[in-house]
PyMOL commands that place a pseudoatom at each C-alpha (Angstrom):
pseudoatom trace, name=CA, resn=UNK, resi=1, chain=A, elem=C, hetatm=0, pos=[-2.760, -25.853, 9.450]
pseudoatom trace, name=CA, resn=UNK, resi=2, chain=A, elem=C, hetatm=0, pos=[0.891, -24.933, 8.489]
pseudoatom trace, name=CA, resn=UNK, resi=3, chain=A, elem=C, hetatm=0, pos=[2.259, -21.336, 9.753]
pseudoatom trace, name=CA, resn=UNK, resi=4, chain=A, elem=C, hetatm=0, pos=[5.026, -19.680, 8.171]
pseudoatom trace, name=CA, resn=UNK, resi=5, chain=A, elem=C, hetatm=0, pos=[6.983, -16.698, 9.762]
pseudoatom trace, name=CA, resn=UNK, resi=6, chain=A, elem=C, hetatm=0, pos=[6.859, -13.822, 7.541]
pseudoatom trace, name=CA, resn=UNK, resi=7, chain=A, elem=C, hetatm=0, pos=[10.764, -12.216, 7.181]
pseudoatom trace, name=CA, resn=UNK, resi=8, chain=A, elem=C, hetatm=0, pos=[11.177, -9.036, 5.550]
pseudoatom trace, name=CA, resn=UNK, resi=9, chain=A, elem=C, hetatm=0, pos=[15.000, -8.706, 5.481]
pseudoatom trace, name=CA, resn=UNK, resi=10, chain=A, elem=C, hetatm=0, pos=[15.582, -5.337, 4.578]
pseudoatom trace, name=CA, resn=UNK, resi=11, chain=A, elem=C, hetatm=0, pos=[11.761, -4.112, 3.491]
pseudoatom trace, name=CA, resn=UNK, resi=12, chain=A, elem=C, hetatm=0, pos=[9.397, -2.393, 4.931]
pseudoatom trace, name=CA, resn=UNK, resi=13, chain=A, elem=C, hetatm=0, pos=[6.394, -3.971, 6.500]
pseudoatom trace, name=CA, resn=UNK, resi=14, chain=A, elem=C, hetatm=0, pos=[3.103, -2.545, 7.670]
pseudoatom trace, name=CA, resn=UNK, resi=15, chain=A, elem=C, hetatm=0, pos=[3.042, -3.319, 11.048]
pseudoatom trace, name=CA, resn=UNK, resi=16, chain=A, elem=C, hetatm=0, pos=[-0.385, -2.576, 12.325]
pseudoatom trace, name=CA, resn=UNK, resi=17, chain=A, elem=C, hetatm=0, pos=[-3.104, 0.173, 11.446]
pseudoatom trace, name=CA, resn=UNK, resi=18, chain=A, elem=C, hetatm=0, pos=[-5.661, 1.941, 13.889]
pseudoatom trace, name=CA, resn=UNK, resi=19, chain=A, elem=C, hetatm=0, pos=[-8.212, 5.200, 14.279]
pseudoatom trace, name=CA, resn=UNK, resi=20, chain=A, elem=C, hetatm=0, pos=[-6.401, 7.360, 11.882]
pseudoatom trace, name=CA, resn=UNK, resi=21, chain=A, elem=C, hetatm=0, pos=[-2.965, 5.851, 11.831]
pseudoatom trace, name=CA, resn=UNK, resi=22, chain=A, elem=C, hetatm=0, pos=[-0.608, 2.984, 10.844]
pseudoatom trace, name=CA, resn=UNK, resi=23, chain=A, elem=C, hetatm=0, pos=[2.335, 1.877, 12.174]
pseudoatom trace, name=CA, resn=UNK, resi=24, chain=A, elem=C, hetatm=0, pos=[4.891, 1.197, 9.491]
pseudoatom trace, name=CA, resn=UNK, resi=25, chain=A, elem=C, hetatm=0, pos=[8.799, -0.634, 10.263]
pseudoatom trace, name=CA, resn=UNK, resi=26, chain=A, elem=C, hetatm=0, pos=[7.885, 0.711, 13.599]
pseudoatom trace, name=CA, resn=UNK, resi=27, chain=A, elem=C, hetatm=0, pos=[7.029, 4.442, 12.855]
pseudoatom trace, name=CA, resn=UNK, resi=28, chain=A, elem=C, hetatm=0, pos=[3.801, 6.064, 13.354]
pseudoatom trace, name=CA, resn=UNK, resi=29, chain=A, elem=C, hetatm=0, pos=[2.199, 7.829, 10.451]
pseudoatom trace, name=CA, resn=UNK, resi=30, chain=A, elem=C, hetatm=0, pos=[-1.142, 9.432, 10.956]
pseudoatom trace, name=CA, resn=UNK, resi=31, chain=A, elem=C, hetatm=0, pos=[-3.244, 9.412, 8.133]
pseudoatom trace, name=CA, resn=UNK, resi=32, chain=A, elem=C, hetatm=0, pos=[-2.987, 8.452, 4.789]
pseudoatom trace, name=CA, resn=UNK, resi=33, chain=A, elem=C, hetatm=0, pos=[-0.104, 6.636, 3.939]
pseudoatom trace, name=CA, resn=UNK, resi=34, chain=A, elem=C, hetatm=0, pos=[2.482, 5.236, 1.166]
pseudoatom trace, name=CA, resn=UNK, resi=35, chain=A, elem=C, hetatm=0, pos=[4.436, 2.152, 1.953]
pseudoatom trace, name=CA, resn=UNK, resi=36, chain=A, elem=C, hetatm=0, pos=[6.864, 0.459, -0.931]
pseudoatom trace, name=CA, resn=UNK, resi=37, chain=A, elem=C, hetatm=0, pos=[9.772, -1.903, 0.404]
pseudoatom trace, name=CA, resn=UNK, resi=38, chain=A, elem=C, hetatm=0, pos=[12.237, 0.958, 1.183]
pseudoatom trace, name=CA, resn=UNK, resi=39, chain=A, elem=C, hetatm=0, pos=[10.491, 2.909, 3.090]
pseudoatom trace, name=CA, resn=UNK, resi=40, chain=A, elem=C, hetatm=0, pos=[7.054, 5.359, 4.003]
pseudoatom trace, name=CA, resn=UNK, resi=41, chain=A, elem=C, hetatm=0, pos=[5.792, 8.479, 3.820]
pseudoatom trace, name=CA, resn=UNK, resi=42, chain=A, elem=C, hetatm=0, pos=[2.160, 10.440, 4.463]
pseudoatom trace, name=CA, resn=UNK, resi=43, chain=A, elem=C, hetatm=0, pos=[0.347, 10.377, 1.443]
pseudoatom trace, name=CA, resn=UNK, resi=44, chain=A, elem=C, hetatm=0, pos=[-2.026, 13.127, 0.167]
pseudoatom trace, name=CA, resn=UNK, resi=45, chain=A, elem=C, hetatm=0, pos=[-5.121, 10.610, -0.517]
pseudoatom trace, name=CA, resn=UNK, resi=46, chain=A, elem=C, hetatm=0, pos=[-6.904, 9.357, -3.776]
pseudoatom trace, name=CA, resn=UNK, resi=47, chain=A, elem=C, hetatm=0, pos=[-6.380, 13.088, -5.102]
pseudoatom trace, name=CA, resn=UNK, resi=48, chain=A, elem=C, hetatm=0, pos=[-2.272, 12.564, -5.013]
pseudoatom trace, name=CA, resn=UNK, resi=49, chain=A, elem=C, hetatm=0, pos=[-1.830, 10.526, -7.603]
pseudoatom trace, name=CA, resn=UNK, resi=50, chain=A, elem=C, hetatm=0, pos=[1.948, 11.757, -8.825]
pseudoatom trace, name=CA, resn=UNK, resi=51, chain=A, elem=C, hetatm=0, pos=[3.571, 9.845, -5.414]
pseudoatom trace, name=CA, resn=UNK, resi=52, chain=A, elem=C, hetatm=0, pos=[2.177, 6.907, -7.148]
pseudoatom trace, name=CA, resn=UNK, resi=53, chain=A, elem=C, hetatm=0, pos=[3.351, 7.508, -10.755]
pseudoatom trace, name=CA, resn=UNK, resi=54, chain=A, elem=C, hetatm=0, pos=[6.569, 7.804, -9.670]
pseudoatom trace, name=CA, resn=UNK, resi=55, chain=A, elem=C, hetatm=0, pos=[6.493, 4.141, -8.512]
pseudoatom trace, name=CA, resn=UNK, resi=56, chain=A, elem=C, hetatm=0, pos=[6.133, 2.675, -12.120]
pseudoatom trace, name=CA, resn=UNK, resi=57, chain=A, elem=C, hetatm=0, pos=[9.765, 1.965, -12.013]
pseudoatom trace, name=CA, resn=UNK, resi=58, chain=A, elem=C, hetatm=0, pos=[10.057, -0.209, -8.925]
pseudoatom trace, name=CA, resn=UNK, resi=59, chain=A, elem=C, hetatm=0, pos=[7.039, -1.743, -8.738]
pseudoatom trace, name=CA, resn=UNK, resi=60, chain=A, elem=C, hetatm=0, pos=[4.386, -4.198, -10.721]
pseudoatom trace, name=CA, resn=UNK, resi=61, chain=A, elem=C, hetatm=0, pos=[1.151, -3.471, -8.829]
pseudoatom trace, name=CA, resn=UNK, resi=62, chain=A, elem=C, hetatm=0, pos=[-0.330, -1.361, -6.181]
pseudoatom trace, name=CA, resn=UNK, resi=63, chain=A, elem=C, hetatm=0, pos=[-2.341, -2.373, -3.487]
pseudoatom trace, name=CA, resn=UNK, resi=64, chain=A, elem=C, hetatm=0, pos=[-4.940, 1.076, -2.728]
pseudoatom trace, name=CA, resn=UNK, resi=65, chain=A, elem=C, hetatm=0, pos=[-6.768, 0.538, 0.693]
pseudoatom trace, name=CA, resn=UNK, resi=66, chain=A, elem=C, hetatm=0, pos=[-9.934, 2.628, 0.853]
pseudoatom trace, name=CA, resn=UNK, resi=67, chain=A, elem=C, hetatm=0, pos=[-10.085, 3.190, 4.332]
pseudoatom trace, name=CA, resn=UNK, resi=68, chain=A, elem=C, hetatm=0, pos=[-12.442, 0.509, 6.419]
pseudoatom trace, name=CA, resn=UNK, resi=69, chain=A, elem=C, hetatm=0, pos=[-14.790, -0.342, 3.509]
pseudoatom trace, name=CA, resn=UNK, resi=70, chain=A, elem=C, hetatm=0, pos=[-14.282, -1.084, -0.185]
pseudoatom trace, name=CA, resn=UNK, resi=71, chain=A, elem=C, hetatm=0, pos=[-14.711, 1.576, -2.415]
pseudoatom trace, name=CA, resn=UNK, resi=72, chain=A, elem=C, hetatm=0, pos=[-14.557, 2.760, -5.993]
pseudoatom trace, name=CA, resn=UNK, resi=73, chain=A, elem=C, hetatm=0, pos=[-11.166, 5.016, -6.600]
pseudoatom trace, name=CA, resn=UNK, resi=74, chain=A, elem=C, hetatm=0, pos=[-11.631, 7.464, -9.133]
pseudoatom trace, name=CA, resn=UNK, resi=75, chain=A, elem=C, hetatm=0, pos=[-11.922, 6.243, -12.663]
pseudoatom trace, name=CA, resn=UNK, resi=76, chain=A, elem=C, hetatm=0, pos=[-9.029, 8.738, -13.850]
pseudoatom trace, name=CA, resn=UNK, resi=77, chain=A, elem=C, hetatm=0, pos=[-6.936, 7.629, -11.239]
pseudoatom trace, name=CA, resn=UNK, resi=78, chain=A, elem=C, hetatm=0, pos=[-7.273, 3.708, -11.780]
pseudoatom trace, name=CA, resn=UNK, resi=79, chain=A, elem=C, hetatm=0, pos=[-6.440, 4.915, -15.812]
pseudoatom trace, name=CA, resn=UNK, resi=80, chain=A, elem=C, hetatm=0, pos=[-3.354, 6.764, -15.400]
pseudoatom trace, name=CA, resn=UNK, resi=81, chain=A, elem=C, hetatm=0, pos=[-2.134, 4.485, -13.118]
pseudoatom trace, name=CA, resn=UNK, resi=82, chain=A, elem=C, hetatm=0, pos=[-3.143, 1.157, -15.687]
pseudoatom trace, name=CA, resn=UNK, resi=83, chain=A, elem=C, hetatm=0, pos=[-1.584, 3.662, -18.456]
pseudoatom trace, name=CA, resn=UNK, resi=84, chain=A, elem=C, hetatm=0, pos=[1.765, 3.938, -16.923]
pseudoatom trace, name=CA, resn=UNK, resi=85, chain=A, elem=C, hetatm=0, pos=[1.880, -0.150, -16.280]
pseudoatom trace, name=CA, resn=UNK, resi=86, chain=A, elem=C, hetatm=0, pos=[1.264, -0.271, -13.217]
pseudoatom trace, name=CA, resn=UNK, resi=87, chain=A, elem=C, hetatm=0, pos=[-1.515, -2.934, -11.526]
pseudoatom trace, name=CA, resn=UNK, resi=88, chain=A, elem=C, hetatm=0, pos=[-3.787, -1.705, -9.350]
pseudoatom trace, name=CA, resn=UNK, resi=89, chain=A, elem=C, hetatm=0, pos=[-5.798, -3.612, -6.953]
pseudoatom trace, name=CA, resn=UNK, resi=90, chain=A, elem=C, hetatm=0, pos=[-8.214, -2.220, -4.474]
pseudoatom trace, name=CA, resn=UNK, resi=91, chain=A, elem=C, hetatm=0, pos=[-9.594, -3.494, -1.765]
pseudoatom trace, name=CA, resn=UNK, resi=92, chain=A, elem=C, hetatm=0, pos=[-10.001, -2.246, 2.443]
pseudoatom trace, name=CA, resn=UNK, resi=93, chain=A, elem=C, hetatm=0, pos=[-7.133, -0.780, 4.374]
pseudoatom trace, name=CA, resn=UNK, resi=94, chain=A, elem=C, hetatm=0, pos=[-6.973, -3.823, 6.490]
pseudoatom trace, name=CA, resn=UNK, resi=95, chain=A, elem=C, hetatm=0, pos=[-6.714, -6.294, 3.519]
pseudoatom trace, name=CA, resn=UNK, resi=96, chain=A, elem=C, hetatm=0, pos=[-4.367, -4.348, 1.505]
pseudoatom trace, name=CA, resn=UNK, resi=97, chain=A, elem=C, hetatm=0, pos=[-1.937, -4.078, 4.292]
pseudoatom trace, name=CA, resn=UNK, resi=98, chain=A, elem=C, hetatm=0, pos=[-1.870, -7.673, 5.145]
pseudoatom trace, name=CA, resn=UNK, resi=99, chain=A, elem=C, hetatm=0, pos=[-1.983, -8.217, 1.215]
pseudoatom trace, name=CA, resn=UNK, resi=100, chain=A, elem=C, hetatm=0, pos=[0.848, -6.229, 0.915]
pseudoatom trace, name=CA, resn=UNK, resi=101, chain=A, elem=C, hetatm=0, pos=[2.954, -7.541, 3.772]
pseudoatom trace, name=CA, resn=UNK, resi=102, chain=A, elem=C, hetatm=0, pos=[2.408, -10.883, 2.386]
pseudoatom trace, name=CA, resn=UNK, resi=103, chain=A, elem=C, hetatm=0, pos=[3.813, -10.633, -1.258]
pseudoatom trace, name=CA, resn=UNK, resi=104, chain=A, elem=C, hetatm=0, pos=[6.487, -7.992, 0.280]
pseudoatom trace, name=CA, resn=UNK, resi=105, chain=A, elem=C, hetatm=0, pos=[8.045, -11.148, 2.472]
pseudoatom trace, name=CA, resn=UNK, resi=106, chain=A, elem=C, hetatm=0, pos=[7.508, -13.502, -1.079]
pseudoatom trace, name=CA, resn=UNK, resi=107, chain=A, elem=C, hetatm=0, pos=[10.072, -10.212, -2.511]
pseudoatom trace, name=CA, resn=UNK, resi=108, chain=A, elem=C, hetatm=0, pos=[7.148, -9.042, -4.719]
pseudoatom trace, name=CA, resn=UNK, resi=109, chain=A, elem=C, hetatm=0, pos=[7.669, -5.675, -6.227]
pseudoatom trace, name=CA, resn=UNK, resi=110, chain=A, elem=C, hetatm=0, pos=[4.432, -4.380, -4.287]
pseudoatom trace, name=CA, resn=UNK, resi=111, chain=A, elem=C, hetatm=0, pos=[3.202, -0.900, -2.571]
pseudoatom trace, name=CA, resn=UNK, resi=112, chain=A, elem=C, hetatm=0, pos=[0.333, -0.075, -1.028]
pseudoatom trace, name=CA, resn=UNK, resi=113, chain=A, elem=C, hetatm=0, pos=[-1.252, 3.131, -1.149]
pseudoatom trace, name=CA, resn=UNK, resi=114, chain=A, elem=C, hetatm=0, pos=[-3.567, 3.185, 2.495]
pseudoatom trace, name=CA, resn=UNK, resi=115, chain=A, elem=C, hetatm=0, pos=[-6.157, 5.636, 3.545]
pseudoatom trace, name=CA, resn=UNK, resi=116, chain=A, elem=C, hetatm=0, pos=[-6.868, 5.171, 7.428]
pseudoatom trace, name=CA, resn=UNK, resi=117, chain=A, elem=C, hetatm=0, pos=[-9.657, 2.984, 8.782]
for i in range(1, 117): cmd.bond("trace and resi %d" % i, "trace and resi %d" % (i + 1))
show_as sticks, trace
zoom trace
């Protein structure tokens, strides 16, 4: 098996997740939370959808962790977002931060929208 170090230059990575939080380029947020290359911010949940919106500029797709299952998002959400161009993939918290982190150090233009596990 081959292992490559992950760089990130100047992006920002999702360093690890827990109870309630994630730890993001080093800085705790506690709850949901919104992570593109240049930085984080608390997120309002699958109910906030303008945060998102906004990203259709700088990004191609959007990686939505549900928390510490899979889940459905709401069908209205998942439209506007297709509507505005912008991919959406969901999946778990866990595998949409490592998903993320992965295409972010290949200098995808990715975000992931996380609730906490």
């Amino acid at each position: 098996m081959r292992l490559n170090e992950m760089t990130f230059a100047e992006a920002t990575p999702i360093d690890g997740y827990g109870p309630g939080f994630f730890r993001i380029a080093g800085t705790l947020i506690r709850g949901a939370a919104l992570v593109t290359e240049t930085g984080a911010s608390s997120w309002g949940g699958l109910e906030d959808a303008q945060p998102l919106l906004d990203l259709v500029e700088d990004i191609d797709v959007l990686f939505i962790g549900t928390g510490a299952e899979v889940a459905h998002i709401p069908p209205a959400l998942r439209d506007r977002l297709e509507a505005a161009g912008i991919g959406v993939e969901t999946m778990n918290s866990p595998a949409a931060c490592r998903t993320y982190n992965v295409l972010l150090s290949e200098g995808r233009r990715v975000a992931a929208a996380v609730l906490p596990v």
